[in-house]
BALOBA-1460 file (C-alpha; in Angstrom, 3 decimals):
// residues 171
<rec num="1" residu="x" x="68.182" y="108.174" z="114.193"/>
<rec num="2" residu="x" x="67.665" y="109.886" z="110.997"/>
<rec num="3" residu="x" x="66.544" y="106.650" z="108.162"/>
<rec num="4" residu="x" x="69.180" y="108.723" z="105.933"/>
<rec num="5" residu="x" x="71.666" y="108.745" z="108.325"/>
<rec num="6" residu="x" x="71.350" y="105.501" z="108.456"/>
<rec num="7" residu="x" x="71.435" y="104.539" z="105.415"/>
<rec num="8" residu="x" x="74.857" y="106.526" z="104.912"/>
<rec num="9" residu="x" x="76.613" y="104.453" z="107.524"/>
<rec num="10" residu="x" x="75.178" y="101.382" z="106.106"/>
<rec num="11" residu="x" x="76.452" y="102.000" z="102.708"/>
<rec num="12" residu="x" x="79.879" y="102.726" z="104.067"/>
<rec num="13" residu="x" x="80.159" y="100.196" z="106.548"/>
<rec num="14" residu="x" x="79.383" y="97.819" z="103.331"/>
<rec num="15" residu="x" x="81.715" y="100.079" z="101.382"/>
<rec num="16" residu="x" x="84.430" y="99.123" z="103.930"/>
<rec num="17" residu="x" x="83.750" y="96.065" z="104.446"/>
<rec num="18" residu="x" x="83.943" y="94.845" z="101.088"/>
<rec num="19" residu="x" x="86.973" y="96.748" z="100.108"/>
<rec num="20" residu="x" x="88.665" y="94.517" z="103.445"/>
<rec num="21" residu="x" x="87.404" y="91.407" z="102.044"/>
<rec num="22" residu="x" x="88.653" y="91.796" z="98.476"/>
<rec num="23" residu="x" x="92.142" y="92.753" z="99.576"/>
<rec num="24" residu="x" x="91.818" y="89.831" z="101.576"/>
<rec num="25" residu="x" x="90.914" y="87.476" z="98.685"/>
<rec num="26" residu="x" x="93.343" y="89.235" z="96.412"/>
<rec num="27" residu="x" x="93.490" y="91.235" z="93.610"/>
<rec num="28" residu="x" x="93.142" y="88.050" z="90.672"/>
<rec num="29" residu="x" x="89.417" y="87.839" z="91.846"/>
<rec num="30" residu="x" x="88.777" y="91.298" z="89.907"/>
<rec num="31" residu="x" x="90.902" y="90.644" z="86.916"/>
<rec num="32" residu="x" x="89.692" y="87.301" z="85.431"/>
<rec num="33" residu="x" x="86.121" y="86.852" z="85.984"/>
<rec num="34" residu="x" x="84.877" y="83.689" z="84.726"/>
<rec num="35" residu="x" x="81.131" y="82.472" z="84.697"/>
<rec num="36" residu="x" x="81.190" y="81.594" z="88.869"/>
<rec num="37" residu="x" x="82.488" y="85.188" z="89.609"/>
<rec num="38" residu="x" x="80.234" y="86.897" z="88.077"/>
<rec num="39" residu="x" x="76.797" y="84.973" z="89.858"/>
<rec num="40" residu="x" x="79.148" y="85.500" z="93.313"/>
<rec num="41" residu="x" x="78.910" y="89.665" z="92.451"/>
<rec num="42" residu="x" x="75.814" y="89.351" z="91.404"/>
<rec num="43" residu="x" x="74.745" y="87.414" z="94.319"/>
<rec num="44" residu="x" x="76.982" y="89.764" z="96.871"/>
<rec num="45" residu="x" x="75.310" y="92.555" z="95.229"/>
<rec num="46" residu="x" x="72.007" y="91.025" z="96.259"/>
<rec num="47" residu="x" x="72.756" y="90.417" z="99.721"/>
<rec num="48" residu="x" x="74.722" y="93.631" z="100.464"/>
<rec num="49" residu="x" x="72.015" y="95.847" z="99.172"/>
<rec num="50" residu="x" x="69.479" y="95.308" z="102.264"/>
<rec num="51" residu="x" x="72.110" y="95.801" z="104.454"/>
<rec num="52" residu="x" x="72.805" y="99.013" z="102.983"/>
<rec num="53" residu="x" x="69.351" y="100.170" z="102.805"/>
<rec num="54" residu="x" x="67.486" y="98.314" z="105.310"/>
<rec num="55" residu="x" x="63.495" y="98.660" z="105.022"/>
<rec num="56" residu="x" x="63.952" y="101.705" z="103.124"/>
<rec num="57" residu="x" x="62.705" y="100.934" z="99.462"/>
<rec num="58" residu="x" x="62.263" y="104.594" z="98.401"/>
<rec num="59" residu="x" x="64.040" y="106.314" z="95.116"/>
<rec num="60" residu="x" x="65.702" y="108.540" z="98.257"/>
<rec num="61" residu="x" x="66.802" y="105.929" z="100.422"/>
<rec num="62" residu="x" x="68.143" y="104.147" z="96.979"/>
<rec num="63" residu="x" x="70.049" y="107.340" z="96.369"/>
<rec num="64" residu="x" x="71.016" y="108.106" z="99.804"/>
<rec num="65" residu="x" x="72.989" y="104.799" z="99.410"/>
<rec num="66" residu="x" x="74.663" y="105.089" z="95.948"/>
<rec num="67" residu="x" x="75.455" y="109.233" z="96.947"/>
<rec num="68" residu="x" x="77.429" y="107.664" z="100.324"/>
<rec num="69" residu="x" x="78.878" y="104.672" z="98.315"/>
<rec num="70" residu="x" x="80.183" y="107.481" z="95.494"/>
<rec num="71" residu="x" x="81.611" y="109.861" z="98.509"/>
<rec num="72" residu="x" x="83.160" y="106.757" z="100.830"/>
<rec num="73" residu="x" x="84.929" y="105.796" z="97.379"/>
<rec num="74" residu="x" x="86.551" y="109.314" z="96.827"/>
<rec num="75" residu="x" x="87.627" y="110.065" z="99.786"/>
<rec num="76" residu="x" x="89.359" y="106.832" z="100.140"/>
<rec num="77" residu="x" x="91.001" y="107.003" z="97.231"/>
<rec num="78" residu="x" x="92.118" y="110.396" z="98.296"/>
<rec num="79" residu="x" x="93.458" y="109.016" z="101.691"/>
<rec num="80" residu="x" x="95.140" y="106.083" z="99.375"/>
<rec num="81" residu="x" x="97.343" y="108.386" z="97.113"/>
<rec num="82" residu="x" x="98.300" y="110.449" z="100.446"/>
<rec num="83" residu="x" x="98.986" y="107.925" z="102.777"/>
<rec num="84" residu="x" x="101.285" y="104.867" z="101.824"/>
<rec num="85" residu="x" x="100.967" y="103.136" z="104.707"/>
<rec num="86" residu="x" x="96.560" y="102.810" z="103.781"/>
<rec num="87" residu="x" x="97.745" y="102.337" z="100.222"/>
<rec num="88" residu="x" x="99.833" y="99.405" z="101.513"/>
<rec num="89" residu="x" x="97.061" y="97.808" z="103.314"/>
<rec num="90" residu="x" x="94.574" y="98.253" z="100.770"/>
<rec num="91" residu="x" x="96.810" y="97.631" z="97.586"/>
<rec num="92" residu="x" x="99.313" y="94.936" z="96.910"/>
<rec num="93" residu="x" x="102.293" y="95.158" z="95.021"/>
<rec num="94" residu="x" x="103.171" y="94.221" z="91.580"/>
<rec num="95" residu="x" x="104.837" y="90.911" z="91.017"/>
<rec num="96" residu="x" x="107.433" y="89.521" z="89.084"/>
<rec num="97" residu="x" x="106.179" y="86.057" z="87.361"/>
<rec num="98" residu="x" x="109.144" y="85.495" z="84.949"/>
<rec num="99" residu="x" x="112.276" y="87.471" z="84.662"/>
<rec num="100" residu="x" x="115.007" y="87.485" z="82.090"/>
<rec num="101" residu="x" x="113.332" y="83.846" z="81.247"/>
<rec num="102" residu="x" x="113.246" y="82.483" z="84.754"/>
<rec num="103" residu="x" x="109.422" y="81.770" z="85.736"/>
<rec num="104" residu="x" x="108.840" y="82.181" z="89.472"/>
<rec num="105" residu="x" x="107.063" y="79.124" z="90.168"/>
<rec num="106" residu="x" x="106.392" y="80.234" z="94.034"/>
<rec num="107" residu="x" x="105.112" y="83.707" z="93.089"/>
<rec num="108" residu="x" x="102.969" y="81.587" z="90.074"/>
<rec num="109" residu="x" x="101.342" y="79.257" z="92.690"/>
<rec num="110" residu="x" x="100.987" y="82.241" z="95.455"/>
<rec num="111" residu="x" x="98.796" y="84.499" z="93.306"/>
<rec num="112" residu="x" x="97.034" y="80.884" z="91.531"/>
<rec num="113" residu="x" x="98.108" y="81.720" z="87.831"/>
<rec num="114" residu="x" x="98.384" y="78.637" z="85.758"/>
<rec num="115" residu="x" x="100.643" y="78.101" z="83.093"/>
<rec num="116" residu="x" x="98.283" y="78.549" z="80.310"/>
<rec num="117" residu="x" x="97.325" y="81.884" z="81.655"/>
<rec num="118" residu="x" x="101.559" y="82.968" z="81.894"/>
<rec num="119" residu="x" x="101.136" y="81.076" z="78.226"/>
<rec num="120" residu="x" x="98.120" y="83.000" z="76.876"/>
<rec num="121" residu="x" x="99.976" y="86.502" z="78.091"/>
<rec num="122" residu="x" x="102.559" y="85.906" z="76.301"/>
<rec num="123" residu="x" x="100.749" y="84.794" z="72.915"/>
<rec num="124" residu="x" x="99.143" y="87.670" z="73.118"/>
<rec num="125" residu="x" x="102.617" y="89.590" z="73.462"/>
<rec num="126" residu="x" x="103.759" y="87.806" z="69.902"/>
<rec num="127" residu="x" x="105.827" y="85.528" z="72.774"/>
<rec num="128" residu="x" x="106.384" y="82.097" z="72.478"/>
<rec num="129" residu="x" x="109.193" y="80.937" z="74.545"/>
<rec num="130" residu="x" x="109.872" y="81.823" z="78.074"/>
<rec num="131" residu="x" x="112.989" y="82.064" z="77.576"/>
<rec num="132" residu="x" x="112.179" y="85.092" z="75.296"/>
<rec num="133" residu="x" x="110.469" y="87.058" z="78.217"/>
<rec num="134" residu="x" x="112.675" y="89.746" z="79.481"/>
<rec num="135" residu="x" x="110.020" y="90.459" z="82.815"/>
<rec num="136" residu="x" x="106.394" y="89.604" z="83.094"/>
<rec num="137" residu="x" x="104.476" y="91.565" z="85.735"/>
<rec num="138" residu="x" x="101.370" y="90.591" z="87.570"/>
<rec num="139" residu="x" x="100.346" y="94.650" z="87.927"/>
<rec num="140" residu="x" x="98.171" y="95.893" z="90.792"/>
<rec num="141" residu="x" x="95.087" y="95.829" z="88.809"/>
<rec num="142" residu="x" x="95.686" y="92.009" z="88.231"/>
<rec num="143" residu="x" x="96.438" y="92.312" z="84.648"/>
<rec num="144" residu="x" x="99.907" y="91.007" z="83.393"/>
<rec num="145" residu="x" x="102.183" y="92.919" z="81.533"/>
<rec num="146" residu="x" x="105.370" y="91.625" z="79.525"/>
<rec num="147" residu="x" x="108.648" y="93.129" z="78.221"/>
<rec num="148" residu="x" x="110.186" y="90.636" z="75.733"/>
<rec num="149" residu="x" x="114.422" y="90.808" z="75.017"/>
<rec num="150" residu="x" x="113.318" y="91.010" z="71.313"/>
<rec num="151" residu="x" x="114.049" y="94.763" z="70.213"/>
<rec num="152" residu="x" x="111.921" y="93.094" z="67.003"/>
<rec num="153" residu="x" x="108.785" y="92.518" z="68.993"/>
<rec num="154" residu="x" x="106.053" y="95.066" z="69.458"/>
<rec num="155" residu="x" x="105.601" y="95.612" z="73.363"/>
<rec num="156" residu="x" x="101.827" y="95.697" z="74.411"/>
<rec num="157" residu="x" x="99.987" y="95.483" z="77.523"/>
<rec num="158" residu="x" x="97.523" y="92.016" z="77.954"/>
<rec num="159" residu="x" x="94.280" y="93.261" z="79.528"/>
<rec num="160" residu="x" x="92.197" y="90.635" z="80.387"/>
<rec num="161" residu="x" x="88.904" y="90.727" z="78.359"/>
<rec num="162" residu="x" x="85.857" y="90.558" z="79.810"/>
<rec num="163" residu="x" x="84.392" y="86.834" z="80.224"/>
<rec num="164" residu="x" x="82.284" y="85.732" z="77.111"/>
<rec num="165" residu="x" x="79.598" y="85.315" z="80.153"/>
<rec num="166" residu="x" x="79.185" y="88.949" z="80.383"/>
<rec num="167" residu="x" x="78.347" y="89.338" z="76.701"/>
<rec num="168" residu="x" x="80.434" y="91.651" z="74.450"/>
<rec num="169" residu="x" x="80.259" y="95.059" z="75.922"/>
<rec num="170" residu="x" x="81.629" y="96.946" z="73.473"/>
<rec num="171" residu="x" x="78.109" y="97.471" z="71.147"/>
């Protein structure tokens, strides 16, 4: 077999591979990273890259492998925003954490957000009481978003910021 062709279905069989394994461990793995999540990417990174490549070290074979990871990734999103039934298995569905000031304990547990996490989304809402939340949202990204009852209150969107591990990005 071609060492590029094998390569490509390396790369993609990673490519798949992973994308089965974080759905499986659930979208809050990519939203709060904290200093043990980033050494397990790093680390996966590591140990996923000779599988990709194999005993090819070359600046082709290297390229080969990020050219089929960059194609496997747009045609699957393609097939995602055609076909619900891939985006289904591949993406879960937002979820309601408090409504009209009612926190969903199960839902809470399920997903493994604490209550100073629910707490520091709201803070960062201007939100102090619970009972002031109109609906929080645990979006498909694995951010959470918050609507308050308070016509008063400016609505914003908490985006988790990136761990203080990984530096400040931003400069």
């Amino acid at each position: 077999m071609n060492p590029y062709v094998d390569i490509i279905l390396r790369s993609v069989s990673i490519y798949l591979f992973m994308v089965i394994t974080l759905r499986l461990f659930g979208k809050k793995e990519l939203s709060q990273l904290n200093t043990s999540d980033v050494i397990l990417i790093l680390l996966i990174s590591n140990s996923v890259q000779n599988a990709m490549v194999g005993d090819n070290t070359t600046l082709l074979g290297g390229m080969a492998a990020a050219l089929a990871l960059f194609v496997i990734n747009f045609i699957f999103k393609r097939i995602m925003l055609k076909s619900n039934f891939i985006k289904s298995l591949v993406q879960e569905k937002p979820e309601i954490l408090i409504h009209n000031g009612k926190i969903e304990f199960k839902t809470l547990a399920k997903l493994g957000i604490s209550s100073e996490e629910i707490q520091e989304a709201m803070r960062e809402h201007g939100i102090e009481y619970y009972k002031d939340v109109k609906l929080a949202m645990f979006e498909i990204d694995g951010n959470i978003s918050i609507i308050s009852g308070d016509k008063d209150i400016k609505q914003t969107f908490h985006k988790k910021k990136a761990h203080k591990s990984l530096g400040n990005l931003n400069n």
